[in-house]
N, C-alpha and C positions, 0 to 999 in steps of 0.2 A: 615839439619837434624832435623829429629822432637822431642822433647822434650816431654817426653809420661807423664812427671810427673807436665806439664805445660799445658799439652792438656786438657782441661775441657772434663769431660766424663759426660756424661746427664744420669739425674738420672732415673730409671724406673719410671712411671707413673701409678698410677691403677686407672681406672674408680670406685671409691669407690661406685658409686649408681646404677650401672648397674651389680655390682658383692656382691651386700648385699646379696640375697638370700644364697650366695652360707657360705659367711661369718656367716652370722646368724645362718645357721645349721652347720658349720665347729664351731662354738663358745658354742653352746646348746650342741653338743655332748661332747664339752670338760669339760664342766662345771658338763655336767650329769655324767658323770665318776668322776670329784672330789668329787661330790655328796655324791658316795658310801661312800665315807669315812667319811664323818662327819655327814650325816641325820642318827640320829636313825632306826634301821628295820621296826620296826611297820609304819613309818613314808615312806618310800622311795620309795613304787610301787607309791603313791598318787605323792609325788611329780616330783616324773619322767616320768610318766603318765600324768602331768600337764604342765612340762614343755617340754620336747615333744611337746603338740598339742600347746601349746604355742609358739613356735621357728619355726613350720610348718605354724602355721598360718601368722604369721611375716612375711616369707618366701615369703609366698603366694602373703600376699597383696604387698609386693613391687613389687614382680613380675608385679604381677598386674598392677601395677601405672607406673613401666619402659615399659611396653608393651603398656599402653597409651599415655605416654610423651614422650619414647627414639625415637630416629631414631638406626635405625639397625646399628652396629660401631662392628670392634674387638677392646678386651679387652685383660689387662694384658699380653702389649707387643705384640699383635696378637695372643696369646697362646689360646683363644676362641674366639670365633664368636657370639655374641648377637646378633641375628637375627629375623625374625620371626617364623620358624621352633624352634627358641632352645627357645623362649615363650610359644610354642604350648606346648611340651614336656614336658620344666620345671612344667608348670601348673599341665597339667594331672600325673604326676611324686608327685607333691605336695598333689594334692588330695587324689593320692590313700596311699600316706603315713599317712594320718590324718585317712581315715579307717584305715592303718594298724595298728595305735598308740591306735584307739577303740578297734580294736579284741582284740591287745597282753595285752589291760588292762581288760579284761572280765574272771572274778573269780566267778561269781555266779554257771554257767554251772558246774564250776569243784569243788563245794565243799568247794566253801570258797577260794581255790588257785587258780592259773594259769593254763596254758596250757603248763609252760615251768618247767624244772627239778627242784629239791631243792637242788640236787648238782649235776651239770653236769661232775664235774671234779673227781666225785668218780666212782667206777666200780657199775657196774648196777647191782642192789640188794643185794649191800654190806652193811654189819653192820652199815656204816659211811650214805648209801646213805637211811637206813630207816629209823636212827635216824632221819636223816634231814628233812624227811616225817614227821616224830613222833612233829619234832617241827613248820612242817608248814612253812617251809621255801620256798622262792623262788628267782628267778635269775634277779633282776629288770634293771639291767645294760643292757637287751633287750633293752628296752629303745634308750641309747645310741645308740646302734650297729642298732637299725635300721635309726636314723639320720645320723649316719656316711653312712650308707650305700646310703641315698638319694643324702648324696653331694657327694661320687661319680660319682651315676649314673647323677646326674645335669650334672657334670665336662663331665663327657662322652659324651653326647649331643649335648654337646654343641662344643668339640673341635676343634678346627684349627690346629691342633699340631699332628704327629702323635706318638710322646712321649710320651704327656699327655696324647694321647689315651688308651696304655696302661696304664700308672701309676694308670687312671681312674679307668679303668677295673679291678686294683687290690686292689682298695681303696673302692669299693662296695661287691666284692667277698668274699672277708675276713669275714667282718662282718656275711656275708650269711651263708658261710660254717660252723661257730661254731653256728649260731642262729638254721641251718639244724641239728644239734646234741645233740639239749636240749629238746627235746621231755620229758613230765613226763612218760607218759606212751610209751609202746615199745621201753623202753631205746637200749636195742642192735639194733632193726631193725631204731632206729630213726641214732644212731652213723654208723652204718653200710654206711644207706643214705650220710652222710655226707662224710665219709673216700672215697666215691667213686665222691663225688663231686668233693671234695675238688684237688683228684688226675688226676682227668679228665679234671677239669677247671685248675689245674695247667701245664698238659702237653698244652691245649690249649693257654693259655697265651705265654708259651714259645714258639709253633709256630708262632701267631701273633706277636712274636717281632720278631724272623726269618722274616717274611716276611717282615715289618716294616724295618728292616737291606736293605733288599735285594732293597725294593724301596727308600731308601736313598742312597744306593750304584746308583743306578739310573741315580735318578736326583738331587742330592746332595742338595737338604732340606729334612726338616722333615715339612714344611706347606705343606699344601691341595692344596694351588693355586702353591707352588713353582713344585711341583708335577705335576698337570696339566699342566704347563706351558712348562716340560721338556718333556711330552707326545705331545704336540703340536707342539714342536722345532722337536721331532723325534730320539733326542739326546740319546745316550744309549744303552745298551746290550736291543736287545726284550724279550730276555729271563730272564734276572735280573726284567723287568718288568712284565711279564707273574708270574715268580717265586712270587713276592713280591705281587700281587693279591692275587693269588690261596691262598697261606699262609697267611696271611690277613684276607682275608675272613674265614680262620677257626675257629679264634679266635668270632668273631661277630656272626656266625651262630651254634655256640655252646650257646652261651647266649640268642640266639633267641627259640632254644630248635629243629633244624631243623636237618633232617636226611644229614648224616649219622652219625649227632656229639649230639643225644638225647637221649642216655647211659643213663646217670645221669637222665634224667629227671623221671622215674616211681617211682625210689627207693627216690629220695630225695624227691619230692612231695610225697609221702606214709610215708615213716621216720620222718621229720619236722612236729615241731608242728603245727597244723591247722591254726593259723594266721601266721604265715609265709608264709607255701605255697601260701594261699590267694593271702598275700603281694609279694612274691615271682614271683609268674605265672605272675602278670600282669606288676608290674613294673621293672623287670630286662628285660622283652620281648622289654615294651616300650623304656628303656634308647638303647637296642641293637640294634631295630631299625633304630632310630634317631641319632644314628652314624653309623648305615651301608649305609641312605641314604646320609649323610653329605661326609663319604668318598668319596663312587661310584659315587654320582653326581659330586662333586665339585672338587676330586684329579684328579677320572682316569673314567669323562664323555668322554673323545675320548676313551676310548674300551668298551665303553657300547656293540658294539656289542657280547663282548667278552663274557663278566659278565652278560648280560642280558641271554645270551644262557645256560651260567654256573647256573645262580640262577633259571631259568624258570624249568630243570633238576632236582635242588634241591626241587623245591616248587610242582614238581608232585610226587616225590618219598615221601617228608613228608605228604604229604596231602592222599597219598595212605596208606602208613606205620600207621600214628597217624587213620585213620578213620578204616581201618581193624583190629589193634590191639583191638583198644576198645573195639568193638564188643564182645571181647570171655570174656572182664575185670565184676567180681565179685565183686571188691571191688571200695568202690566210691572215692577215692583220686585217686587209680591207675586208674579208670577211665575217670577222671578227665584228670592228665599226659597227657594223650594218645589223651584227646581231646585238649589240648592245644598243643601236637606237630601237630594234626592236624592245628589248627587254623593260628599256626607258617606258615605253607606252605599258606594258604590263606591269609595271611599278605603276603607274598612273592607274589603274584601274583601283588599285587597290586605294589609291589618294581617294579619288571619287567617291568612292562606296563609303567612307568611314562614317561611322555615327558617335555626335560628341552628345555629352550630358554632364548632368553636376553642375557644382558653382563654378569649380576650374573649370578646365576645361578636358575633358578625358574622350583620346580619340581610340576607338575600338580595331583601328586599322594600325596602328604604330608597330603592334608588334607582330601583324603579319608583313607589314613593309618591311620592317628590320630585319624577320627571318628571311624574308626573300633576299633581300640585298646582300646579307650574309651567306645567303648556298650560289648567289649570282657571282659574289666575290671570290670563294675558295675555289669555283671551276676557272672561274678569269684568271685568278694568279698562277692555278694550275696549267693551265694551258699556254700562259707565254711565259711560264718557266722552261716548259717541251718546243714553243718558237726557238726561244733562245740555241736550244740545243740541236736542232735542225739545219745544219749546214753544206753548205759548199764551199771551192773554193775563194769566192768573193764574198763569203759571208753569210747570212744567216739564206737559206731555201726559203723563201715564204710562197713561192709557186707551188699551188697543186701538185700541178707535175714532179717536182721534189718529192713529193709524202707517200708515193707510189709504189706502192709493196713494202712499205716501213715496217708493217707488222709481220714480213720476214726476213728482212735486216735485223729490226729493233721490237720483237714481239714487247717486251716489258713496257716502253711508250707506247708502245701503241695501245698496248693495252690501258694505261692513264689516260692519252687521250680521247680513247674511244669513249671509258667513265666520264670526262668530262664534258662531251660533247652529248652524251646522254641525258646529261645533266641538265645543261643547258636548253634543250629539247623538250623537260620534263615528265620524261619518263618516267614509269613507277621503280619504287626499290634505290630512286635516288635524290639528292636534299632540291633539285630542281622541281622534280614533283611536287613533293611539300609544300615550296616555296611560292608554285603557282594554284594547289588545291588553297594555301591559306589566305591571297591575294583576292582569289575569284569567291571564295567564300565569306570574305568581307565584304567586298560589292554585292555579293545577291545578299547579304543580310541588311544593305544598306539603302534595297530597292534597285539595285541597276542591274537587273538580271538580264537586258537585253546587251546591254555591254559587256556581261559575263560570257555570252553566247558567242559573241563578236571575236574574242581574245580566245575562246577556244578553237575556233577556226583559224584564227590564225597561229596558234602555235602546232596545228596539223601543218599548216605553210612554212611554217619556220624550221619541224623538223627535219623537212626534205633537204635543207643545206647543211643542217649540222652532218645526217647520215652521210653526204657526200662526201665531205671527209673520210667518216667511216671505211666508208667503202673505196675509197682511193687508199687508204690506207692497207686492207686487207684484201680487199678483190682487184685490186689492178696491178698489171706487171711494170716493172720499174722501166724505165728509159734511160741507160748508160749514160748516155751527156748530159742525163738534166738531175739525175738521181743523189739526192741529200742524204748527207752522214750525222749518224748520231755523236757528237762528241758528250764524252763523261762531264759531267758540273760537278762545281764545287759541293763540301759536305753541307754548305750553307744553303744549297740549290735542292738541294738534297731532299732536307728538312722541311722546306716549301713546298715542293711535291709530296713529300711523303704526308701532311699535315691535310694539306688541301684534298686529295684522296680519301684520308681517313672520313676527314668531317664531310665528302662528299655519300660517303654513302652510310655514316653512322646518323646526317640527320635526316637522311635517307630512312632509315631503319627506325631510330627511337628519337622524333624530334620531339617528344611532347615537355618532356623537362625544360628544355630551352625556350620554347614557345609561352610558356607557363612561366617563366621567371621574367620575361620581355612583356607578356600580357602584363603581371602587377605590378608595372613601370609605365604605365599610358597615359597619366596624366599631368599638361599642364600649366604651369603656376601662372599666375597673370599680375 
């Protein structure tokens, strides 16, 4: 008989150096929180703003140095996968959150304040909430909530687990849905956005863990490979596995922003402040990604045939849906929306077409998805860095009519955002192009050439609303009462534009080095 109180139980282990990143923003955000309480007001956008980009950059560089030193290993117990795909991610995850730490800190555009309420938690246009105007208050604790929000999208990424997966999902969310609600200006229409986020991404969590149930009930893990492994035995209800996909997948293709689960997306990007959405469009896209391929490749690649039929259906309905919608959109956030449910569906194309091999698992599409996501991201931050700066006198212009001869007011944005609407369009000579010749060229290599066909034609339809911009920009005469001013940003605003431009048309010009270093990172570990 064994002796349970003599039986040595081995201690957990954590790869402390291959799990710092994740530590280091799990530690900045806790710290930025006790913050509040002891730095002075006048004192705390500076230093939370500081140490933010301080804790990201940290972040960054270890990253950095594990993805030059590590070999690929699961971590903390197998609970994650340190791979080259969750390097690829993390990185671009990092980056676009050091822009998103520059926009949320940019107060010149607004007057001296933020972009974010002075009291979020008072009723909109109350006694209490204009005093709080009257004293120039603001809500610096953004800050935190968007570092928390990066480790969890990190954790998401990177999962092996599919426990963690949720828990992930709900540990970035959170933070999102109240950052969605602190708009200063269009207080009700900003909370509005959020109450429907906040309720849409919570019935969708709760399917994903339904389904989550239903493939535990399965194959009785909750790892990716144990998963896989009971799909290859054959072992199990086909329907407890069918079931636990479908519902699954709801939860991932709601945070990708893809039809039929892209409700939330117009109101909340139009409601949220301008740096958020930014932050918002690109990095909650990218972490949802990088675990919908991590799942479908590495749990349940024996029904690919199933899920590639299921998501190829989804990725022509969004890419229909987001590029016709836009079309009739007035205003440039909801415009905006509309073209990132599109672009959602042309990330999907490229999920589709991927072809895995080897013993791991190596998917040929990773690093044309991550270069896409990366030229989708630098023209997104680019362009509501120039929201931000487009105003009137109640606050930001987002009406068309606003942007009305800008390019002879303001030739220099204009000319950024006509590059990044080109971009976006996918036009040649810019990383848009690239982003969509290396997406469609995984799908036909992957056999879905007719889907290839499909997403070219639509992005003939999707350019007609980017140009419209364009051309309200350069070819239409202003309107006196409705006409937006460019205000100067910060040098922090500055550097986000000037960055975003750069990489918009240098991987435009020479993407093959980057493309080439993201390719010999495609596989993995199980």
């Amino acid at each position: 008989m064994i002796n349970l109180l003599e039986t040595p139980i081995p201690a957990p282990s954590l790869e402390w150096m291959l799990l710092a990143p994740l530590f280091i923003l799990l530690g900045v955000g806790s710290l930025g929180i006790l913050l509040e309480g002891f730095v002075p007001r006048h004192l705390r956008h500076t230093v939370q703003a500081g140490l933010a980009a301080i804790g990201i950059l940290a972040a960054l560089g270890v990253t950095v140095l594990n993805w030059i030193q590590e070999t690929p290993s699961l971590a903390a117990m197998g609970l994650l996968a340190i791979d080259g795909p969750a390097y690829v991610f993390w990185s671009l995850l990092l980056v676009v959150g050091l822009a998103g730490v520059a926009l949320f800190a940019e107060r010149r555009v607004g007057g001296g304040v933020s972009s974010f309420a002075s009291s979020a938690a008072t009723v909109p246009g109350s006694p209490l909430e204009r005093e709080a105007d009257r004293l120039r208050r603001e809500h610096t604790e953004v800050f935190p909530l968007l570092v928390f929000a990066l480790f969890g999208m990190m954790l998401f990424a990177s999962t092996n687990n599919l426990l963690v997966l949720f828990v992930a999902v709900e540990i970035f969310s959170l933070p999102l849905y109240l950052l969605t609600g602190m708009a200063r200006r269009r207080r009700l229409l900003s909370q509005e956005g959020a109450l429907k986020y906040f309720l849409l991404g919570s019935v969708a969590s709760a399917i994903m863990l339904y389904g989550i149930a239903l493939l535990y009930g399965y194959s009785g893990s909750l790892r990716l490979a144990g998963v896989a492994d009971a799909i290859g035995a054959g072992a199990g209800s086909e329907w407890l596995l069918l079931g636990g996909m479908l519902l699954t997948s709801v939860g991932l293709l709601f945070k990708i922003g893809a039809v039929p689960f892209h409700a939330w997306t117009p109101d909340a990007y139009m409601g949220a402040p301008s740096p958020v959405t930014g932050f918002m469009a690109i990095a909650t896209k990218t972490a949802a990604v990088a675990a919908l391929l991590r799942v479908y490749y590495v749990a349940m690649g024996g029904l690919a045939w199933d899920w590639q039929l299921l998501f190829s259906v989804v990725a022509v309905v969004t890419m229909l849906v987001g590029a016709t919608a836009a079309l009739a959109q007035t205003d440039i956030k909801r415009l905006l929306a509309y073209s990132s449910i599109a672009h959602a569906g042309f990330i999907l194309v490229g999920v589709v077409g991927a072809v895995q091999a080897g013993e791991n698992v190596s998917v040929a599409s990773v690093a044309s998805v991550a270069f896409y996501l990366l030229t989708y991201g630098v023209a997104t931050l680019g362009a509501f860095a120039i929201v931000m700066m487009v105003r009137r006198a109640g606050g930001e212009a987002n009406g068309l009519e606003s942007w009305r001869g800008l390019g002879r007011r303001s030739p220099f944005i204009a000319v950024l955002m006509t590059l990044f609407m080109l971009s976006f369009a996918g036009i040649p000579l810019t990383a848009g192009f690239v982003g969509k010749l290396a997406v469609f060229a995984s799908a036909w290599e992957g056999g879905y050439g007719w889907l290839v066909l499909v997403a070219v034609v639509m992005s003939v339809i999707a350019a007609f609303f980017y140009l419209k911009v364009v051309v309200a920009m350069w070819f239409q005469e202003a309107d006196e009462e409705t006409v937006g001013v460019v205000e100067s940003p910060s040098i922090a605003t500055w550097v986000v534009l000037a960055i975003s431009a750069a990489a918009t048309l240098v991987l435009g010009l020479v993407p093959g080095g980057l493309l080439d270093l993201i390719a010999g990172a495609s596989q993995f570990i199980r």
